[in-house]
C-alpha positions in Angstrom: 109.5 98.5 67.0 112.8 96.0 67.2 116.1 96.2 68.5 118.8 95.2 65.8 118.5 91.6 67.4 115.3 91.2 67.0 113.5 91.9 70.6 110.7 94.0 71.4 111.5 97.5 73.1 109.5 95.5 76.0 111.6 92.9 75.8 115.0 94.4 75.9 113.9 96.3 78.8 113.1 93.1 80.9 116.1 91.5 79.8 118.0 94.2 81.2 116.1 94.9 84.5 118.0 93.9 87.5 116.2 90.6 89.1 118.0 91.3 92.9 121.3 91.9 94.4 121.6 90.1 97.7 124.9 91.3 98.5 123.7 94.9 97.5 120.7 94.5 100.2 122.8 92.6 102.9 125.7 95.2 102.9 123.6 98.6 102.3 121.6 97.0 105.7 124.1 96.5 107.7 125.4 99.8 106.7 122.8 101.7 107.3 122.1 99.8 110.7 125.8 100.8 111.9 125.2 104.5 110.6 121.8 104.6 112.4 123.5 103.6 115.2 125.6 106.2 115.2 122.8 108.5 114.7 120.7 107.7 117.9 123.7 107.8 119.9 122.6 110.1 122.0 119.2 108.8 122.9 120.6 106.3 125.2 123.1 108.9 126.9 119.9 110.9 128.0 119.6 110.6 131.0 123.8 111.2 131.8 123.7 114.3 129.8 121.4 115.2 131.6 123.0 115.0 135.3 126.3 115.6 134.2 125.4 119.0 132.2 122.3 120.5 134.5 119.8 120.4 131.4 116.5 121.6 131.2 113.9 119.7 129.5 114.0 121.3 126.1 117.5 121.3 126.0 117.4 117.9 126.4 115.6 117.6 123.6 117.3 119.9 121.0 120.5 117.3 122.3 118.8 114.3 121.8 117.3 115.3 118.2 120.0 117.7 117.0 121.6 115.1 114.9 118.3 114.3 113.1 118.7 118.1 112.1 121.5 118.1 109.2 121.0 114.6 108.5 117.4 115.4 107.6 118.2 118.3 105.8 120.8 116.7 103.5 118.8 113.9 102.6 117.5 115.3 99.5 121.0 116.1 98.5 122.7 113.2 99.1 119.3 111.4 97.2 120.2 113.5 94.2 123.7 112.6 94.8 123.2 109.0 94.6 121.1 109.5 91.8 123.7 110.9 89.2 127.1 109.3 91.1 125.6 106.0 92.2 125.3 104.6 96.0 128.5 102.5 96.0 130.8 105.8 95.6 128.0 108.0 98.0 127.5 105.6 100.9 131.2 104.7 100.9 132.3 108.8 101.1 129.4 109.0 104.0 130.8 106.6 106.1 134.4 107.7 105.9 133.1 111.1 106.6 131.1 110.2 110.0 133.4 108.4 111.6 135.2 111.0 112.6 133.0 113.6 114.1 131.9 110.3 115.5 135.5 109.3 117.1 136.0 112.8 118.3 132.9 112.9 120.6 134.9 111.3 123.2 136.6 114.7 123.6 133.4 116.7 124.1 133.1 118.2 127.6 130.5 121.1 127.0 126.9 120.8 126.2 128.7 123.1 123.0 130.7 121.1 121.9 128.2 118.0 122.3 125.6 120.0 119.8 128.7 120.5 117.3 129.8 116.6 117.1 125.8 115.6 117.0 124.9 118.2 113.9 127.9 116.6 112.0 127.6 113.0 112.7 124.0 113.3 112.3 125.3 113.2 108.8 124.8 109.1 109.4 121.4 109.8 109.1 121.2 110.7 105.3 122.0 107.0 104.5 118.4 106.4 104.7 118.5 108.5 101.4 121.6 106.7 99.5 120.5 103.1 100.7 116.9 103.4 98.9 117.5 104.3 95.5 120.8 102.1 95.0 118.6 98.9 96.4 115.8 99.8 94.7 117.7 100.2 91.1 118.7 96.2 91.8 114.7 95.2 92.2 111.8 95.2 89.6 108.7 97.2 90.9 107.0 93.4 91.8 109.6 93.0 94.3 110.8 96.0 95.7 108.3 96.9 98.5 109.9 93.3 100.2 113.5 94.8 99.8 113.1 98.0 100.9 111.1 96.7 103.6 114.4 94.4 104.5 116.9 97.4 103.6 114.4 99.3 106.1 115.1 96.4 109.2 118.3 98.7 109.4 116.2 101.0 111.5 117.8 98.1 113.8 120.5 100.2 114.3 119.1 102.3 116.8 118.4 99.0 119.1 122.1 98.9 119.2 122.4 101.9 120.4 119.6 102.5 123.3 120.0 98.4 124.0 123.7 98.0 124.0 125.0 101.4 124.6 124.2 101.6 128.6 125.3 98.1 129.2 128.5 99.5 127.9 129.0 102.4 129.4 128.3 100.6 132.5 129.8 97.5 132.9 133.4 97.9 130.7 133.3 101.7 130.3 133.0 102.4 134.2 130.1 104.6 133.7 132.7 107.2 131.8 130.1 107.5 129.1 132.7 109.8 126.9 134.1 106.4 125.6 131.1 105.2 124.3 131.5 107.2 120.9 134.7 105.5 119.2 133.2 102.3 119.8 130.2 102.9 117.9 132.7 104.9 115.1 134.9 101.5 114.1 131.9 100.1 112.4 131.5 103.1 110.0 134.9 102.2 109.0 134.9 98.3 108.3 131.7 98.9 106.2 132.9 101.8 104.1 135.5 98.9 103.4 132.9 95.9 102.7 130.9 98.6 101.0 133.6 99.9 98.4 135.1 96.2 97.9 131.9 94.3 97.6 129.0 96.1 96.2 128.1 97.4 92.5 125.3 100.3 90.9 122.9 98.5 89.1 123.1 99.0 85.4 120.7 102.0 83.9 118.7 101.8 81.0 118.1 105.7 80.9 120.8 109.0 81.7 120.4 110.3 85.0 119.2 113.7 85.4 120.9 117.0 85.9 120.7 118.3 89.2 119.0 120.6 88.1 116.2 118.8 86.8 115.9 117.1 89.8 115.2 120.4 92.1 112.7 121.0 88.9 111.2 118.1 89.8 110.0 119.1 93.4 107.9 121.9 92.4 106.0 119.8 89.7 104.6 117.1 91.4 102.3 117.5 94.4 102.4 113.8 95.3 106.0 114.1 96.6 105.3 116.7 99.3 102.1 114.1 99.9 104.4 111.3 100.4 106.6 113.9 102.7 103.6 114.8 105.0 102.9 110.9 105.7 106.3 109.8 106.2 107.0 113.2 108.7 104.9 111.3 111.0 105.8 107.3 110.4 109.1 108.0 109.8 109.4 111.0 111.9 107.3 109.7 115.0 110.0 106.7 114.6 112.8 108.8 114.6 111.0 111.0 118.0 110.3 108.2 120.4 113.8 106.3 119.4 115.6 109.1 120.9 113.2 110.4 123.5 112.2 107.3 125.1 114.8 106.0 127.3 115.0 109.4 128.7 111.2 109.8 128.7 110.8 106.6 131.2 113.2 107.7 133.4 111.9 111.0 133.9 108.0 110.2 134.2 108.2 106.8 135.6 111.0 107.0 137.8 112.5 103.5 136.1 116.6 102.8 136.1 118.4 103.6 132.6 118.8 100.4 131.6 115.3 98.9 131.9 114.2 102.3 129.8 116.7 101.5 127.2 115.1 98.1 127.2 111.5 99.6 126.9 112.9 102.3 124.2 114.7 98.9 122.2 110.9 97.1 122.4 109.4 100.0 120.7 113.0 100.6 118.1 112.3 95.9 117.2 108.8 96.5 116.7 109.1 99.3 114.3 111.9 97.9 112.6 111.2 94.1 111.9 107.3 94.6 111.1 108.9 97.1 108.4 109.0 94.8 105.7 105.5 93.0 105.9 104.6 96.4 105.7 106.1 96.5 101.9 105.3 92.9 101.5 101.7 94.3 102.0 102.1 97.4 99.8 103.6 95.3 97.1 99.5 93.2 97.1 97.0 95.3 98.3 96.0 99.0 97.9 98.6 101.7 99.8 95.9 104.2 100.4 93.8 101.5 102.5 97.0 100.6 104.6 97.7 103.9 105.5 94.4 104.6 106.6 94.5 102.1 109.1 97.8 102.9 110.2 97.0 106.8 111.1 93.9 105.5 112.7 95.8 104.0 115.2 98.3 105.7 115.6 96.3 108.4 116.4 94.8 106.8 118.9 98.1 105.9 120.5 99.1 109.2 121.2 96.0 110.1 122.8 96.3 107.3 125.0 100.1 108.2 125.8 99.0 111.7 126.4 96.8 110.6 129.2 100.1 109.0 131.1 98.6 105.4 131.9 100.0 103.4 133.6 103.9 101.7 132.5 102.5 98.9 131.3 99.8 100.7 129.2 102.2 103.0 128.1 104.9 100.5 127.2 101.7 98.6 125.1 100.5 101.8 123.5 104.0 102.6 122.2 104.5 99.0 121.0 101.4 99.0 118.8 102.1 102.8 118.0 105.5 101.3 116.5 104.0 98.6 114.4 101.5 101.2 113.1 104.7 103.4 111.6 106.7 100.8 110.8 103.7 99.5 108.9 103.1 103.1 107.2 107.4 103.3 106.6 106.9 99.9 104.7 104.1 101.1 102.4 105.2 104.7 101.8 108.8 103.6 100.4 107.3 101.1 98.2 105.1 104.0 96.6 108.0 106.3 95.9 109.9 104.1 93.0 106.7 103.0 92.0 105.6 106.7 91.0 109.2 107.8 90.9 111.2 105.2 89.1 114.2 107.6 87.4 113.9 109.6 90.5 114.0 107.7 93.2 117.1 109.1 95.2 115.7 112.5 94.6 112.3 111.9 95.8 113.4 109.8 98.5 115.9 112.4 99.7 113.2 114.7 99.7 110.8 112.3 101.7 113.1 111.2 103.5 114.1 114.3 104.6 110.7 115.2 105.7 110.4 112.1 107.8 114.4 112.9 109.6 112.6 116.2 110.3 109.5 114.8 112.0 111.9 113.0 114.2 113.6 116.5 114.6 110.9 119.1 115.9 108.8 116.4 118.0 110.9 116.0 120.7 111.3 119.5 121.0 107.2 120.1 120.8 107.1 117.0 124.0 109.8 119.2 125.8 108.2 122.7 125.1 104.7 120.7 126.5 106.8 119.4 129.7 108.2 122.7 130.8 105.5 125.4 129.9 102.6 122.8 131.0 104.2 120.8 133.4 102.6 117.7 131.0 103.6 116.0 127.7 99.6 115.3 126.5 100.0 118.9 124.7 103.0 117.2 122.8 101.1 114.2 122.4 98.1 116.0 121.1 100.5 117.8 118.5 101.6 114.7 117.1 98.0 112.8 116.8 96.7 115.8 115.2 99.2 115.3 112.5 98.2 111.4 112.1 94.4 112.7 111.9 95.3 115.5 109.0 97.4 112.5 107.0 94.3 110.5 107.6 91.5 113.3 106.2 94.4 113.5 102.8 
């Protein structure tokens, strides 16, 4: 069959396939390095929260993970979202929107108010969703496991918050940790500004889909919960030792804040930057292979961590543990717009979402393990169990 001027269907289709956007990849990056920022906020503020409030172990926890809650949740929203309004429009409205329950954290004095201003700006944390599909509309399929890997390196974001955060607080802030939160609220503002101004949506050969066809599409296709399971624990075990590290050192090895916000950034790089040779990888060899390797070590990880070795061990063991999820982050988001092309924001939302939720309940499983056991291997067992089921799938 011919178009009217005299290409193939085939043909038309490459000639209208998006070959790359830098600026689209370099701008949805940075933003969603500046919104995870905002995110993981409160992982560095741990241990203050902590003295300042009188908080047990698990509601340490819930604090330290409670913004992972709604902006797990909302993922597969916002990926729909994205899908049918386009990611220049949806990312620029996010960002606007967090920066203020993000500002007005200065003003919270309760451990209340402090679970209020973390379940709204945990908002930040659906860009994961937005970012994906409008970076991965830009891309063929040859060359998207590469840029999502890169668009991924925005994980980044977290470094800036358990790396820089306590050196702020504590050499220009005075230790008055409060002022902490405007500082990491600005940035949401200058990129909704770079965002709106200099990005574009890809062109689309086909309609979106209703919104309703989208939540259709959930309950049809088994793979997508698949993908879900597997990123709850690459994504999720990301999201869990990002936020629960710095406080975790302090706690079981007795180490000052910064130096465990050093440890917790060590882990954050390593997760982060190995990110994209894990979609380079997807994007030339066999998914299914890569992920076996990566829950077989990860596995192994944990049980190691659950045996509380020594800090050096331990800071190994999480370091190689982080490579292994980065690794599996890589290779799992360069399967979903190969299977789900049309539906990208959609399924990503949706696995996405899972992987925000990991990050959500694991903490909370480590802290239930601390204060009923008076140990964190039960925790630790929990989460290898998880890596070993992925790996039987």
């Amino acid at each position: 069959m011919k178009y009217q001027e005299g290409k193939t269907v085939a043909e038309k289709r490459t000639a209208v396939t998006p070959q790359g956007n830098t600026t689209v990849l370099v701008l949805a990056t940075l933003s969603f390095a500046a919104c995870f920022a905002v995110w993981a906020l409160f992982s560095p503020l741990a241990p203050l929260m902590r003295e300042e409030f009188k908080l047990t172990e698990i509601q340490l926890s819930l604090l330290v993970s409670i913004p992972a809650l709604l902006g797990s949740a909302l993922r597969i929203a916002m990926g729909i979202l994205t899908d049918i309004y386009g990611g220049r429009k949806v990312f620029t409205v996010l960002m606007v929107f967090c920066f203020f329950p993000t500002a007005l954290g200065m003003y919270a004095n309760s451990y209340t108010s402090l679970i209020i201003c973390g379940l709204l700006f945990g908002m930040a944390g659906t860009s994961f969703a937005v970012g994906i599909p409008h970076v991965s509309k830009w891309y063929p399929s040859e060359k998207q496991g590469l840029a999502l890997g890169i668009y991924g390196v925005g994980n980044l974001g977290a470094a800036m918050a358990t790396l820089l955060g306590p050196r702020i607080i504590h050499n220009y802030l005075g230790d008055q940790w409060h002022y902490i939160f405007p500082i990491y609220a600005i940035p949401l503002l200058i990129m909704a500004f770079l965002y709106w101004n200099y990005t574009s949506d890809a062109p689309v050969v086909s309609k979106p889909r209703s919104f309703n066809e989208l939540l259709q599409l959930y309950k049809k296709t088994p793979l997508a919960w698949v993908f879900c399971l597997f990123y709850w624990v690459t994504f999720g075990g990301f999201v869990c030792f990002s936020l629960y590290l710095p406080g975790y050192f302090v706690k079981v090895y007795g180490i000052p804040r910064i130096t465990a916000g050093d440890l917790a950034t060590a882990f954050i790089f390593t997760t982060s930057l190995i990110r994209p040779l894990g979609g380079y990888m997807a994007d030339r060899f066999q998914g299914r292979k890569i992920l076996q390797g990566v829950f077989t070590i990860a596995a192994l990880c944990l049980i190691i961590e659950g045996l509380a070795p020594s800090l050096t061990l331990a800071t190994c063991a999480f370091i190689l543990f982080g490579a292994c999820l980065g690794i599996g982050n890589g290779v799992i988001f360069k399967l979903v717009p190969t299977y789900f092309a049309r539906e990208t924001g959609a399924v990503g939302g949706l696995v996405g979402a899972a992987g925000g939720l990991g990050g959500f309940f694991t903490p909370i499983i480590l802290g239930v393990s601390k204060d009923f056991t008076g140990s964190y291997f039960g925790g630790f067992a929990v989460a290898a169990s998880f890596c070993l089921i992925c790996l039987f799938l």
